[in-house]
N, C-alpha and C positions, 0 to 999 in steps of 0.2 A: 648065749642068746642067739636066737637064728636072725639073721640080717633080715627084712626086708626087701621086697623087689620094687622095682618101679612102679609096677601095673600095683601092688598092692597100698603103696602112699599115696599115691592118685586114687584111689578108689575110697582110701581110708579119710582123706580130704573132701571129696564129694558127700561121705554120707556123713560128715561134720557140720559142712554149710549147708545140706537139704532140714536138717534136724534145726538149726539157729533160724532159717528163714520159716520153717512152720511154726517154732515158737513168735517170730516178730508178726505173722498174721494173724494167732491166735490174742494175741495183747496190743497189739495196733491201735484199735477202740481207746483202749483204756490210755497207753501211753501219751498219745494223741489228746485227749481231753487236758489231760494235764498240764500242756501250756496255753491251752482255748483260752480268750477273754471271757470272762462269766458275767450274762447279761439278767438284766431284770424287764419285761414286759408288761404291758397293758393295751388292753382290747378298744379297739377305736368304738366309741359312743354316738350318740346323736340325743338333741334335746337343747335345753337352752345355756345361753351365755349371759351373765349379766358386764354389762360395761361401767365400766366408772374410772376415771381419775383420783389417783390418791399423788399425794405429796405432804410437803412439812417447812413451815417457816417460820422466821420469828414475828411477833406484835411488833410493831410500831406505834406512834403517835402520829398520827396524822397534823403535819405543820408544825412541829415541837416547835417551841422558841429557844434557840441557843445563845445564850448569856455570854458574849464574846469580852475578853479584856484586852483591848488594843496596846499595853504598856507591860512590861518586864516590870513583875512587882513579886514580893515575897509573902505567901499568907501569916498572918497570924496570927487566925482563928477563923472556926467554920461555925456559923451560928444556926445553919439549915441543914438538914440530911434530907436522905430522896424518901421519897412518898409526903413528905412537911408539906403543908398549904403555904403559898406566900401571896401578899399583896404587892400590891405597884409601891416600891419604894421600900419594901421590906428588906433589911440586909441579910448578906446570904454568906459575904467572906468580909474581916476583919483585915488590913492591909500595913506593913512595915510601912514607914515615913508616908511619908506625902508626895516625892516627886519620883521619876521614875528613871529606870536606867538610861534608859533611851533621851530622856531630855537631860539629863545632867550630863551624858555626853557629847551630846548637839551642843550643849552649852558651851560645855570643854574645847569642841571644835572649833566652835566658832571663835573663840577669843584665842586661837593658835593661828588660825586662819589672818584674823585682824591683825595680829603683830606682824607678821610674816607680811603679809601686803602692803604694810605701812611702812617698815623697814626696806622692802626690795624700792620702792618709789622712791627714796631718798638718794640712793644709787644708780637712778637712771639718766636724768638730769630731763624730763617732762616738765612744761609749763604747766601752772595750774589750772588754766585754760585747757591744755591736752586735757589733762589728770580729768577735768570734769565733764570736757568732750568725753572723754572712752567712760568715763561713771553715770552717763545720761543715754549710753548706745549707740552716739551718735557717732560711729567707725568707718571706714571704709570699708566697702565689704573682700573677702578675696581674690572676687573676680575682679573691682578695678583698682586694688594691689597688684595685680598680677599682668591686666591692660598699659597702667606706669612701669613696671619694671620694664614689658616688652618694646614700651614706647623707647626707654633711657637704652635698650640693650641696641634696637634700632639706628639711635641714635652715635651709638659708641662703633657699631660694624660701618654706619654712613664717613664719620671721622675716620677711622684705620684703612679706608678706602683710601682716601685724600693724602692721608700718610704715604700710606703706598706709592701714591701718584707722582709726591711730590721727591720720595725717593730715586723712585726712577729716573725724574729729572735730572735731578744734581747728579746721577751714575752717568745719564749722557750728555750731561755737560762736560762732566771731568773727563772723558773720553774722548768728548770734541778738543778739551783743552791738550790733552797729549798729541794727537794728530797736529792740530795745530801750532803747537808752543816752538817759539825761537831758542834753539839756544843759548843765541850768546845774552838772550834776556831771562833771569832769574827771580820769579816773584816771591817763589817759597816763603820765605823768611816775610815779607810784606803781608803775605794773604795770612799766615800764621799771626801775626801782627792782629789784622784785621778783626781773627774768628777770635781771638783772647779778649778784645776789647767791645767785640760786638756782646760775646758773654756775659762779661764782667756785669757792662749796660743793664742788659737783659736779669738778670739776679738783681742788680740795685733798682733797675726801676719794678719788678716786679713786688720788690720788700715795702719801697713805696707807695703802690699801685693798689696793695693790701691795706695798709696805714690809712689812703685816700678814703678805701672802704667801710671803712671801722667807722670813721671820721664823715662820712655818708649819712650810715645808719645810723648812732648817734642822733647826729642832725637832724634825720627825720624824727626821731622819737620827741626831741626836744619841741621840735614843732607842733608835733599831732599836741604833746603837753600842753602845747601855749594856745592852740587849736580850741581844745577843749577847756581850758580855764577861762578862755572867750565866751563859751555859750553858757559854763558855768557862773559867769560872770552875768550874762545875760536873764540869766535864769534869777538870781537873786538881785536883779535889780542895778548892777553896778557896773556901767557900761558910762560910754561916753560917746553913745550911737548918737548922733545927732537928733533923732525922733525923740530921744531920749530925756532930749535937752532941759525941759523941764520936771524937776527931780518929782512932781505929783502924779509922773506920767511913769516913773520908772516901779510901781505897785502893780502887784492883782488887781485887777475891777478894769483898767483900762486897755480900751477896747483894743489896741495895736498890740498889748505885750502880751492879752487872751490869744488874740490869734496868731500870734508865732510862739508861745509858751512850748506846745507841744512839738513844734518844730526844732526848737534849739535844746529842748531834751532829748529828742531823737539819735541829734547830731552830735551829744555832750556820750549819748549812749555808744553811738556807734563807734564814735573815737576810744572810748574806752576798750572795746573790744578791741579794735586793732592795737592801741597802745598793749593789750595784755598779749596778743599775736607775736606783738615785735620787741617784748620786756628779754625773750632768752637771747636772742642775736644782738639785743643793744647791751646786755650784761656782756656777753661773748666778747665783744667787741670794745667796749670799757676795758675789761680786761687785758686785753692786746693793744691798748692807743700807749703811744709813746707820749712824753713828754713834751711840751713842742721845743726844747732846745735841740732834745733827738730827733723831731720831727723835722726841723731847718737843717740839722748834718746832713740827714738821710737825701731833701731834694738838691743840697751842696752835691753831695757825692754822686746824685742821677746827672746834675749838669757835668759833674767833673770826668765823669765816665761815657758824656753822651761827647764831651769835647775830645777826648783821648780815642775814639771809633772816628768819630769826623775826621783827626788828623789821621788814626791808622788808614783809613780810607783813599784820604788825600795823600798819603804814601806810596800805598799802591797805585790809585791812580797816576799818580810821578813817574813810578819806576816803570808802571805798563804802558806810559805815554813812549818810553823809547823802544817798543817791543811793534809788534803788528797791531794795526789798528783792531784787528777781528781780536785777536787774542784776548785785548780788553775788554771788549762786548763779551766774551766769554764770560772773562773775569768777574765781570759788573754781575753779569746772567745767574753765576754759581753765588756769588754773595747774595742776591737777590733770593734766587730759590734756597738756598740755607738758612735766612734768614723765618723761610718763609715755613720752612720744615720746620725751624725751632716755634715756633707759634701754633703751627696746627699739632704739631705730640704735647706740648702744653694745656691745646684745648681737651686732647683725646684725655689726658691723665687730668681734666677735670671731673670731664663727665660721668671719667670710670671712677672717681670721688663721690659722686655726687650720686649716683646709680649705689654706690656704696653703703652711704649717710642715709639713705631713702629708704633701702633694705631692711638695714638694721634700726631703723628708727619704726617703721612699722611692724617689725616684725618685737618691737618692745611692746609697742602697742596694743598688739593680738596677745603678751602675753599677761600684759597685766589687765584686760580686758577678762581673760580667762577664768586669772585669780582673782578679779572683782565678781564674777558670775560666781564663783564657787561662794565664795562670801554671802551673797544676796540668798544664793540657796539657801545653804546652812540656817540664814536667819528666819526666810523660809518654813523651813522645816520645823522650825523653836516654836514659831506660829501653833504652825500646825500642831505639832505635842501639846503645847498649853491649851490650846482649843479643846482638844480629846481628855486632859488628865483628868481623873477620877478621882483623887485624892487618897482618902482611908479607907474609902470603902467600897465593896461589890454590890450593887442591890439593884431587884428583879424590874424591869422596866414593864412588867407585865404580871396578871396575877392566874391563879394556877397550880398545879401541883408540879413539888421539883421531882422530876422522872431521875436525873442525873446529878451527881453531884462531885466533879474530877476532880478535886484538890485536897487537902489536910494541910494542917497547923506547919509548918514549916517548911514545907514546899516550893519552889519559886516557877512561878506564869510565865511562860514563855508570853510576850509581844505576838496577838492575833490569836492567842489560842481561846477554847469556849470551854468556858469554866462549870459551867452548867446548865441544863436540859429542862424548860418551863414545859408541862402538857397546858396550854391554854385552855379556860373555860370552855367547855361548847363543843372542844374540838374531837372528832371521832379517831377511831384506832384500825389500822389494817395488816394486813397478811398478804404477802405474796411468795410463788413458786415457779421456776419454771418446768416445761412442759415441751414435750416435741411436737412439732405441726401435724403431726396427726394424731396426735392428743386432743390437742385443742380444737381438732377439727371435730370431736365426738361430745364438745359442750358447746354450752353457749351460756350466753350472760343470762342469770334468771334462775339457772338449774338449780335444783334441791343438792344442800349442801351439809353434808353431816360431819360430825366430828368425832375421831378415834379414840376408844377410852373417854366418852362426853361423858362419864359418870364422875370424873374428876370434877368437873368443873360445872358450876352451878349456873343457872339460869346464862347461858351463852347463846349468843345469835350470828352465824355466820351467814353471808351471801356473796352470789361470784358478781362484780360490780364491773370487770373488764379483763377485755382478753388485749394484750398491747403484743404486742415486737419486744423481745426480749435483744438487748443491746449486745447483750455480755454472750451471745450463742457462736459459736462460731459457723456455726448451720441457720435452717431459717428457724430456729427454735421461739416458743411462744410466752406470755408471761401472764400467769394468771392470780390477777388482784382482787381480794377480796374486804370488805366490809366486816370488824369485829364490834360486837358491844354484848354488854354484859357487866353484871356485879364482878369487880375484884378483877375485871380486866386490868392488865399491867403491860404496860411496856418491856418486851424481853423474852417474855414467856412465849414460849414453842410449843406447835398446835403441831396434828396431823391431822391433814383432812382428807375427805374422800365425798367426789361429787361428778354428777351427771350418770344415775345408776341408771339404767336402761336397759331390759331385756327382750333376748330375741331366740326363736328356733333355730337349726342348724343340724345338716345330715351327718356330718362329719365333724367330732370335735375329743381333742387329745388330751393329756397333762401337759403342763406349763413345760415341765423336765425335756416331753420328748420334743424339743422344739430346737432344731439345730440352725446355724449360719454359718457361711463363710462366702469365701469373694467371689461366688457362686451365684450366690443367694439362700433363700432358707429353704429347708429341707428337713425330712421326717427319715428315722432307719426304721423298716421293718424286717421283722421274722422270715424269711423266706425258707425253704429245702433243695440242697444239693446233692444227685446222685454221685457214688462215688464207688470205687473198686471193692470197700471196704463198709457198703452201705450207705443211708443217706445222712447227709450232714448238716445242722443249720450255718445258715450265712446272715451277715446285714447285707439289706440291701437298701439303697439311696431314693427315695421320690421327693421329688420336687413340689413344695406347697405353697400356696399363698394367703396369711393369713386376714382373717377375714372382722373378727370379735378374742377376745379375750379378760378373763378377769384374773384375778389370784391365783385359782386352778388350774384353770382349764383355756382352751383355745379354741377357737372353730377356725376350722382350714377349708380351703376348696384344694382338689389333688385327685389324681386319677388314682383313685383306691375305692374297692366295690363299700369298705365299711365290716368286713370282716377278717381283716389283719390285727393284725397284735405289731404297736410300736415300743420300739427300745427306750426306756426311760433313764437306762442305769450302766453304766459297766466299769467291770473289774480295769478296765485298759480303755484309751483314746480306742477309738474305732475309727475304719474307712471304709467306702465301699467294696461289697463284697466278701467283707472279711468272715472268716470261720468263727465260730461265738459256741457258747454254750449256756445253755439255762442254769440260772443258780436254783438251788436245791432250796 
């Protein structure tokens, strides 16, 4: 085989690719359609448009009457179905027992409730006085629970001041005393003496000082008793009031015992009250009274302890009589303010008792206050159920046709639900649809209103009766209400209508199809030609429209187009502007 030259591969390569680029311009045409989108066309029109609104909803009843059962009950048995006639009093649902879930729980509550509240009160230790204060509302409120606590907290920071104060004293007395103190005089042992016996005192007459109290209150109770068995005394007649003297005078009718009757009832009343005030502090205090054999130990023992301080005293004072005269003034000064310390932290650790007793006494107060509200409720509520209960049966409070009927034979009613749907006498039926505000802006109330496939349905009469604000739109969208009547009209049944027909001329008007949008606006493609290397070529191309009318079919636009273009109705592929296209065959 003979080689090859250079100049002859190069030459043999050029008439290779001149020969493949004649074949790609002779089929270029052809290749090239092959992936075109393939469009469908039609010739822009002129002539009229008819307008109307169509849409579709369900009937209603206008005012239905819903048949509510306010109680948890369980059917069983339906005596009505829907389309049935009923009258006022007609039964419609047969019902399990007689009482309902709901009040034989209330019931249950409430007698869980009442032991509970009556058991905690026996544990708290309330007068029955409280007990019927806090059961008649008559409480303090928060606010001056809260006024008394900051009064007693007041009270307890003014004391620990005093504390304070009187600390510091006795720190610069014992401080004057060591500056001061002789040595060859030694009280220690004296002044120790002193504070053991001043204590002792101080605990016995305090034990005492309690006893007196007891034995106080008491006293008074016994008194107010004898107080009021005076006027009770008074009051039936049995007195030895000198006025009285003559026993014909101690009866009703005369004129002195008329006019103070009401007065020593008054005062028989009021003593009562405070006797029931001061029943828990004088049982309290019963409780705590000593014997008086113990009673007589106890003031033995306050003198024998108050004589044992007088002599540790008069000891001290002996042994400080041989000391420096200051040194004893000191002396006297520290027993004085010690003494005087131990009496104000006795008072502060009252008050912080007593700020204590108050707290927790109102705050029993508020709680059994709570649980008698909840009580009162509950009972309340049993009210209110027996008021409402129906008993065995459901029946129509109203007469009517039953449109609805939501239950069957074994079923259970939920409490509040509507068991079924009255159309009352009289009452008419509607239809509504919504609609876009410029829908509604091409009708009005009044317009002729027809209905789709009216060959179904016999003798029907629709009309548009209101254009409202559609709630449910999330744009300004419109709500168009209509008026139904007619034979065999029914609640449920689904209508299409179409209304506000209207026709108008138009120079310019399309197929519905060839009607484009995007976040542009709306737009029409037409047919256009482009020249090209390889001849000329169709393209879409974009105009901008605005329309103007439309029905079913057709559309009237306004757009800069003379009226004799052909727009794109159809294509094989998504189009954009511009793009190469090809006619389908």
């Amino acid at each position: 085989m003979t080689k090859l030259t250079k100049r002859e591969i190069i030459k043999n390569i050029t008439i290779v690719f001149l020969v493949i680029m004649l074949i790609l311009t002779f089929f270029s045409k052809t290749i090239m359609n092959k992936s075109l989108p393939e469009v469908s066309t039609q010739g822009i029109t002129s002539g009229s448009v008819v307008t109307q609104v169509r849409g579709d909803g369900v009937i209603e009843a206008d005012d239905p009457y819903k048949v509510v059962v306010e109680e948890t009950r369980k059917v069983a048995g339906v005596l009505k179905h829907e389309g049935d006639r009923v009258e006022i009093g007609d039964v419609i649902y047969k019902l399990e027992g007689e009482t309902s879930d709901e009040l034989t729980n209330a019931k249950n509550e409430y007698e869980t409730l009442k032991s509970t509240y009556e058991i905690n009160l026996l544990g708290l230790g309330l007068t029955q006085a409280e007990i019927s204060t806090i059961e008649a509302g008559v409480t303090p409120t928060t606010s001056a629970i809260l006024q008394q606590l900051e009064a007693k907290d007041n009270a307890i920071v003014a004391q620990e001041k005093k504390v304070e104060e009187v600390k510091k004293k006795v720190d610069d007395l014992e401080k004057q005393k060591e500056l001061s103190a002789d040595a060859s005089v030694d009280t220690s042992k004296e002044e120790k003496a002193v504070a053991d016996a001043q204590a002792a005192y101080d605990a016995s007459k305090a034990i005492l000082d309690e006893h007196d109290k007891n034995r106080a209150i008491v006293k008074e109770y016994n008194q107010l008793v004898d107080d009021r068995n005076y006027y009770l005394g008074l009051i039936e007649g049995r007195t030895n009031d000198p006025q009285y003297a003559d026993p014909s005078k101690n009866q009703p009718g005369d004129p002195i015992y008329d006019a103070n009757y009401e007065y020593y009832l008054d005062k028989a009343n009021e003593l009562a009250i405070k006797l029931n005030e001061l029943e828990r502090e004088k049982n309290e205090a019963l409780s705590k009274l000593p014997s008086q054999e113990d009673y007589d130990k106890q003031v033995a023992d306050v003198k024998a302890k108050e004589a044992n301080l007088a002599q540790a005293q008069k000891n001290l004072e002996n042994k400080g009589n041989s000391g420096d005269s200051n040194s004893k003034n000191i002396n006297n000064q520290i027993i004085e303010a010690k003494s005087d310390l131990a009496n104000k932290e006795a008072e502060l650790e009252k008050l912080k008792l007593d700020r204590e007793d108050y707290y927790n006494k109102e705050k029993t107060k508020l709680e059994v206050e709570k649980q008698y509200q909840e009580l009162v409720k509950k009972a309340n509520d049993i009210k209110d159920l027996e008021a409402k209960a129906i008993g065995g049966t459901v029946t129509s409070p109203v007469a009517g046709t039953l449109s609805s009927v939501m239950y069957t034979a074994g079923e259970k009613i939920e409490a509040g639900s509507t068991v079924a749907i009255v159309q009352i006498d009289g009452k008419g039926y509607s239809l509504s649809f919504p609609v876009s505000d410029k829908q509604a802006k091409a009708v009005k109330v009044g317009d002729e209103v027809s209905v789709v496939d009216s060959w179904f349905y016999s003798d029907i009469s629709v009309n548009l009766v209101a254009i409202q604000p559609d709630k449910n739109s999330q744009r300004d969208g419109k709500l168009l209400v209509f008026s139904i009547s007619g034979d065999g009209v029914q609640p449920g049944q689904r209508l299409t209508l179409s209304v506000g027909e209207r026709s108008s001329n138009y120079d310019l008007i399309v197929p519905v199809n060839a009607i484009r949008e995007d976040n542009k606006g709306t737009f029409v493609l037409i047919m256009d030609t482009k020249s090209t290397p390889f001849g000329s070529r169709y393209v879409a191309k974009r105009v901008d429209v605005e329309v103007l009318a439309k029905d079913d079919k057709n559309v009237a636009i306004k757009a800069e187009l003379t009226g004799w273009e052909y727009v794109i109705t159809n294509s094989s592929k998504p189009l954009q502007n511009k793009d190469q296209v090809k006619l389908a065959e």
